[in-house]
N, C-alpha and C positions, 0 to 999 in steps of 0.2 A: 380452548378451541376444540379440542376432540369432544370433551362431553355434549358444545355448543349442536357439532356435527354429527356424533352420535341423536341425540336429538332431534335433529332435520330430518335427519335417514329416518328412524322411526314412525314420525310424522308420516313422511312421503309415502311409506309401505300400508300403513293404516289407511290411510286416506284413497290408495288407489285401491284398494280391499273394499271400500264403502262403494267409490263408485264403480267398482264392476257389480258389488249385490245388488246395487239399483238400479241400473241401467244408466251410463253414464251420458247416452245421445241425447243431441237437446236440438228442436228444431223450432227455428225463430219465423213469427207469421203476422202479417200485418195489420191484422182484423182487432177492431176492437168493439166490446161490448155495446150495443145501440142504448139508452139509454134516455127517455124522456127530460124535455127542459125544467129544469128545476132552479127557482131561487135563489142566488144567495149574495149574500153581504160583501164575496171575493169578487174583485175584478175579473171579469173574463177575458180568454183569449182574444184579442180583434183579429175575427175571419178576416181581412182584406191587407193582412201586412203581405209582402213583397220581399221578407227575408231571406236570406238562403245563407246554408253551414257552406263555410268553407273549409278547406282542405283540412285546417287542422281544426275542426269542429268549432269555429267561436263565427265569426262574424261580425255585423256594425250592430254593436247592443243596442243602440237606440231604437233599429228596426226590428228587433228580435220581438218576437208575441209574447212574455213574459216580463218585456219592461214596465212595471211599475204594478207589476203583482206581488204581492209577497206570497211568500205559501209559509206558513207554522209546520216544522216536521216536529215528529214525539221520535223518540227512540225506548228501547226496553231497558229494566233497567240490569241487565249482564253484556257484559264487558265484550263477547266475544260477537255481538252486533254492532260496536260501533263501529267497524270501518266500513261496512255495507251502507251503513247511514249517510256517511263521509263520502262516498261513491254518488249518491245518489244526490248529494246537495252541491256537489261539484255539477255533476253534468245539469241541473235543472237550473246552473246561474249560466252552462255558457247556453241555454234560451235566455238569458237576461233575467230570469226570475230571480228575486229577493228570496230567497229560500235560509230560512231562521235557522242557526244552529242548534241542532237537536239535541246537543246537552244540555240545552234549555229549558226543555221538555222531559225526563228520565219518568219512567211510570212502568208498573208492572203490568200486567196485562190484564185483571182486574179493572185497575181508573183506565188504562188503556183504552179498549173498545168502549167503554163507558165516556170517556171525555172525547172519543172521536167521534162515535155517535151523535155525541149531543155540539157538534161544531170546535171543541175548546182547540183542536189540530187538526191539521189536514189530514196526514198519511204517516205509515211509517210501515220500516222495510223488516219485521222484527215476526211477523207473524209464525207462528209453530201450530199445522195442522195435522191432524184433525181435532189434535188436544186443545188447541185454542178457541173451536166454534161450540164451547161451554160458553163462553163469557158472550157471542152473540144472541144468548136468549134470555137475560133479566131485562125486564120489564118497566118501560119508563114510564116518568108522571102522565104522558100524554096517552097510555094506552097499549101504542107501540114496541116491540120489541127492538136492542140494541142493534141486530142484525137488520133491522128494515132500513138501517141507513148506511149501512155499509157495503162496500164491494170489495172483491179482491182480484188479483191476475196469476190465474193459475187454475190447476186444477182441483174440481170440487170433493171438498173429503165425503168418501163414505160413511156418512154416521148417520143415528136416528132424528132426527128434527133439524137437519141441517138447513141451513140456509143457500143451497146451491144456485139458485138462481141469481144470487148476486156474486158468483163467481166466474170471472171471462174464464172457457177451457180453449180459446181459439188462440190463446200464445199459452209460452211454453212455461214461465213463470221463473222467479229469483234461482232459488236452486231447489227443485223439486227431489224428493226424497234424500235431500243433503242433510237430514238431520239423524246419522246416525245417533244412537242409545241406549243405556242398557246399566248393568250395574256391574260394576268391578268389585274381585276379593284378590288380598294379598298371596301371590303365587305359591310360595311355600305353606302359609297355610291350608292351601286348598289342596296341596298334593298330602301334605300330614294327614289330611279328616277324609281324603278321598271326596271331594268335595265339587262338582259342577254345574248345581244347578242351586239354583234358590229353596227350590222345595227339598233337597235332601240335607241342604245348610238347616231348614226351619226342624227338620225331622231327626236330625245327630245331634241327642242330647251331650254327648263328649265334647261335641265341635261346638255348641252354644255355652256351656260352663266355661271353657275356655275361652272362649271369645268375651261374654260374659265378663271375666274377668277385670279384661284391659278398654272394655268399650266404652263410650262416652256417660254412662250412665253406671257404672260397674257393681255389682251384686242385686240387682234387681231380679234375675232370673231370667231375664229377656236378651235378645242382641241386637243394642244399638245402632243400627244403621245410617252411616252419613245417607241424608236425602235429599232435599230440595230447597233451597230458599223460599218462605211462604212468599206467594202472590205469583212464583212463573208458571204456576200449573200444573208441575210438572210435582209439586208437593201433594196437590189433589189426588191425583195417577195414581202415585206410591200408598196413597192410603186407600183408594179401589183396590188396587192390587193384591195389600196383606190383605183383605177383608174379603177379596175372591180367594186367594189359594189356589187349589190346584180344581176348582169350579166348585168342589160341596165343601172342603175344610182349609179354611182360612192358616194363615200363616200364624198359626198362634203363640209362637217364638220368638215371633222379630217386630222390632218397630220402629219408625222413621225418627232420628234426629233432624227438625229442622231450626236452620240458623241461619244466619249469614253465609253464600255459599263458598266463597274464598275465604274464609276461615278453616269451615269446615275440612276445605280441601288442601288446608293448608295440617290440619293434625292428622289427616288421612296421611298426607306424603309423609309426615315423621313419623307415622307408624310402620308403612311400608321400608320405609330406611331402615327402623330397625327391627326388620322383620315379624312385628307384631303382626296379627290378626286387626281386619278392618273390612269393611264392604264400603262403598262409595255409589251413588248414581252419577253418572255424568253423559256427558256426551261431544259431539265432533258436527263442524268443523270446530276447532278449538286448539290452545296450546296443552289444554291439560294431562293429553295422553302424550305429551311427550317427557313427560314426567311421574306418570303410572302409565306405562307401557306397557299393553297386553302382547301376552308371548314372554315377556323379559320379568319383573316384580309384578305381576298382575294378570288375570284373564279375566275376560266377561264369562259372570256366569248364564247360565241359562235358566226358561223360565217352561215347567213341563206342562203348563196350559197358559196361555195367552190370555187376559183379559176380555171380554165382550164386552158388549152394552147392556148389561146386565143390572150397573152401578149399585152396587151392593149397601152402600155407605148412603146413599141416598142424595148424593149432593145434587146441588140446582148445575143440568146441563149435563151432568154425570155421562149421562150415554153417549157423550161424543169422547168419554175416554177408551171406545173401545182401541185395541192397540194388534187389532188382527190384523194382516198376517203376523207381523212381529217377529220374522226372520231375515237373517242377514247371511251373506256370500262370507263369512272373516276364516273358517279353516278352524282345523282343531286345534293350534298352537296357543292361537288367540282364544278360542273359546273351545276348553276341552270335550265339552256337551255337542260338538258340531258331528252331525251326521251326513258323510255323503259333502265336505266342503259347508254346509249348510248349518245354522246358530239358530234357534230357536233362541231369540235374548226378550221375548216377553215387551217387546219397544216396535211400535214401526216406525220406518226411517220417515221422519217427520219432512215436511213439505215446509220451505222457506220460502215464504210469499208476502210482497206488498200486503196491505189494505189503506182502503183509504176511505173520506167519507164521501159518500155518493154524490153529494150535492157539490159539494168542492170539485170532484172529477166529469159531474157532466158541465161545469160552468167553464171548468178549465182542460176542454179537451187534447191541446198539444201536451200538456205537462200529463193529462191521463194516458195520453198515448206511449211519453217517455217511459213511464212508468210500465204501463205492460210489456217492454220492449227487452229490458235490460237483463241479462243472464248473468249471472254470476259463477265460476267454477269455484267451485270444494276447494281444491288445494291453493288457490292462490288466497281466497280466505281464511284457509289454513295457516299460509306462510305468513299474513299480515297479523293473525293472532301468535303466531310465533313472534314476532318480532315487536309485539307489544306486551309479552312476555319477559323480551329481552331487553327491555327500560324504555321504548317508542310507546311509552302510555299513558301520555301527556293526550286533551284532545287536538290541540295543534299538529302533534306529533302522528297520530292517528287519520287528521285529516290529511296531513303530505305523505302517508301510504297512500292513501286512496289517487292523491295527485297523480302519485309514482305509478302506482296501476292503469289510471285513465290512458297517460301518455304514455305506456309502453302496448296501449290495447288503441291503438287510434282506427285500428283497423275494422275493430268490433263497434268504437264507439260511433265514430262518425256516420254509418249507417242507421246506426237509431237515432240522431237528432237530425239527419238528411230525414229519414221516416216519419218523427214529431212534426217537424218543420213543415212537410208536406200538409198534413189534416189542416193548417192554419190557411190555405190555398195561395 
C-alpha cells in the first residue's frame, strides 16, 4: 500500500507540474465547424427527432438521433489511450448510437489517418499534434491528400504544410497541450557524469563508454537509447532529432532502440532499479512516471536547441516535427537543466485531439458535435492509467473506468449531450 501510494503522490505532483506549464484553463463553446453536404454510406442524423437528455444524460433510445447508426471508432495502438476511447463510446451510445468497440480497430498512426481517410473508421480520440499532421500529407490513389478528408476539434498546429483548415479552433479540444514529453536518464547516473541535457550526454565521451557499456546494444561505441515503438511517430521525431543535434552537429553518439514500447520500458525500469545508466523517451498523461519518477530515480534531460522544420532526415511530412517551443514549467528537481522554473525538454506539450473523417462528421452532425464538446482533464487520465497499471487492464475493465468517470462527471457530461441533442432540433 505505501509504495501503491507513494506512487499516486508522485503522479499527482508531476501531472499538476504539466498543467500549470501549459496553461491548465479550458473554455467550453458551442460553435462547430460549418462544413459542406457530403456523401456518405453512414446513416445520418434525422433533423426532426424530438429527443431530449434527461437528468441523468440517457433518455427514450428509440427517439435518440443516433438510433440505428453505427459509427466504427479506431483507437491507437498504446495503452494509455484506451480509456479516452471508452469515455467517448459510452457517451455516443447514451445518443443511442451503436458506436463499435475500438479494440476492434487498434492501428498506429501511420494505417491510422490512412484508413480514416479512406472511410475504413469513423474517428478516434488518439490524435498527438503537431507530430501527427505528417501522416495527413501522403498522397492517395485518387490524387488527393490523406488530410483533404479529415478534420479534427481543436486547435490548429503550427507547422509547415499543415492542414488547418480542417481544424475547428472554436472549442476547446480533448486535452490540449496534455501531452507532456521528453526523455529521461537514470538519476544517479546523471549526477556521476554531471549530466543534463542531451547534448552534453552525446558530448561526455566517459559518460557514453560507460553507458555504452550496459546499453541495449553494448560495445558498439554508441548509447543506446530506449525510443519509440515504430509507427507512433514519435520514433520518427527521435530520429530528426539525433540527425539535427544542437542545429549544425548531429548527436553522433547516440542512437534510438526501437521496439515494442512496454518492453522496452520494462528493461529501462530494471535498469533504473539497479541503478544502471539508461535514457528512456516517454511521456504523460501516463502511469509510467510513476514508476521512473523524475526528481526521485530519474530526471528529464534537456535539449540545448529544439528541433525545427528543418527535417534533416528527409522524411515524408518531416516538417511538422517541428517541436518549438519545446519548454515545460517542471522546476529544477525534475529537470536539472531548468532555468528560471523553465525545462527546455526539446518536446512540445502535444495537443490531444479527436479526428475524424469529414464526411462521417458532416453526415452525422449530433455525434460531430459530441465530439467537439468533450474535455478531458490530465489527471483524471492520469489516475485511470494508473489504475490500469494496477491490473484494471482488461478492455472490460477499462471500459467501467470510463463508466466510473462519466457518472461521477454528470455535471460536465449532461451539458454536452443536452448541446449534441440540441443541433438535432
Amino acid at each position: 500500500m505505501k509504495t501503491s501510494k507513494y506512487r499516486l503522490l508522485a503522479l499527482l505532483a508531476v501531472i499538476a507540474l504539466v498543467v500549470a506549464a501549459c496553461g491548465g484553463g479550458t473554455t467550453e463553446t458551442t460553435e462547430a465547424a460549418e462544413t459542406p453536404d457530403t456523401p456518405d454510406t453512414t446513416q445520418a442524423d434525422t433533423p426532426d427527432t424530438t429527443a431530449a437528455a434527461t437528468d441523468d444524460g440517457g433518455g427514450d433510445a428509440a427517439a435518440m438521433p443516433g438510433t440505428g447508426v453505427t459509427v466504427t471508432m479506431g483507437r491507437a495502438d498504446w495503452s494509455t489511450g484506451y480509456f479516452q476511447a471508452y469515455v467517448y463510446q459510452a457517451l455516443l451510445e447514451e445518443l443511442g448510437y451503436e458506436a463499435t468497440d475500438p479494440a476492434l480497430l487498434e492501428l498506429g498512426p501511420s494505417l491510422g489517418y490512412l484508413s480514416m481517410a479512406q472511410g475504413d473508421f469513423d474517428f478516434w480520440v488518439n490524435s498527438w499534434y503537431p507530430g501527427h499532421m505528417s501522416w495527413w500529407e501522403p498522397e492517395l490513389p485518387d490524387g488527393t491528400q490523406v488530410g483533404d478528408h479529415l478534420s479534427a476539434f481543436g486547435p490548429a498546429p503550427d507547422v509547415a504544410g499543415g492542414f488547418a483548415i480542417n481544424f475547428d479552433e472554436s472549442v476547446t479540444g480533448e486535452m490540449v497541450a496534455g501531452g507532456l514529453q521528453g526523455f529521461l536518464m537514470t538519476k544517479t547516473f546523471a549526477e556521476e557524469y554531471g549530466i543534463t541535457t542531451m547534448d552534453e550526454f552525446n558530448a561526455n565521451a566517459d559518460a557514453i563508454a560507460a553507458y555504452d557499456a550496459q546499453d541495449p546494444v553494448p560495445g558498439n561505441g554508441i548509447a543506446d537509447i530506449y525510443g519509440c515503438q515504430e509507427s507512433y511517430t514519435c520514433d520518427n521525431i527521435i530520429q530528426n532529432q539525433i540527425a539535427f543535434g544542437d542545429g549544425t552537429n548531429p548527436w553522433d553518439s547516440i542512437q534510438q532502440s526501437i521496439a515494442g514500447y512496454d518492453a522496452m520500458f520494462a528493461e529501462a525500469l530494471a535498469k533504473v532499479t539497479a541503478d544502471d545508466p539508461m535514457v528512456i523517451y516517454t511521456w504523460t498523461p501516463s502511469a509510467y512516471i510513476t514508476e521512473l519518477r523524475p526528481g526521485d530515480n530519474v530526471v528529464w534531460l534537456g535539449v540545448d536547441t529544439v528541433l525545427d522544420d528543418s527535417n534533416p532526415t528527409g522524411q515524408d511530412g518531416g516538417e511538422a516535427h517541428s517541436q518549438l517551443p519545446g519548454t515545460a514549467a517542471i522546476g529544477d528537481v525534475n529537470c536539472p537543466a531548468s532555468v528560471d522554473n523553465t525545462c527546455q525538454l526539446g518536446w512540445i506539450a502535444a495537443d490531444v485531439l479527436v479526428t475524424g473523417n469529414t464526411a462521417f462528421l458532416e453526415a452525422n452532425p449530433v455525434a460531430a458535435k459530441l465530439l467537439s464538446l468533450v474535455v478531458l482533464p490530465i489527471i483524471d487520465v492520469s489516475l485511470a492509467n494508473v489504475a490500469q497499471a494496477a491490473g484494471a487492464d482488461t478492455n472490460e475493465a477499462i471500459r467501467g473506468l470510463a463508466d466510473d468517470w462519466i457518472a461521477a462527471n454528470r455535471d460536465k457530461v449532461d451539458p454536452w449531450l443536452a448541446e449534441a441533442l440540441a443541433v438535432a432540433g
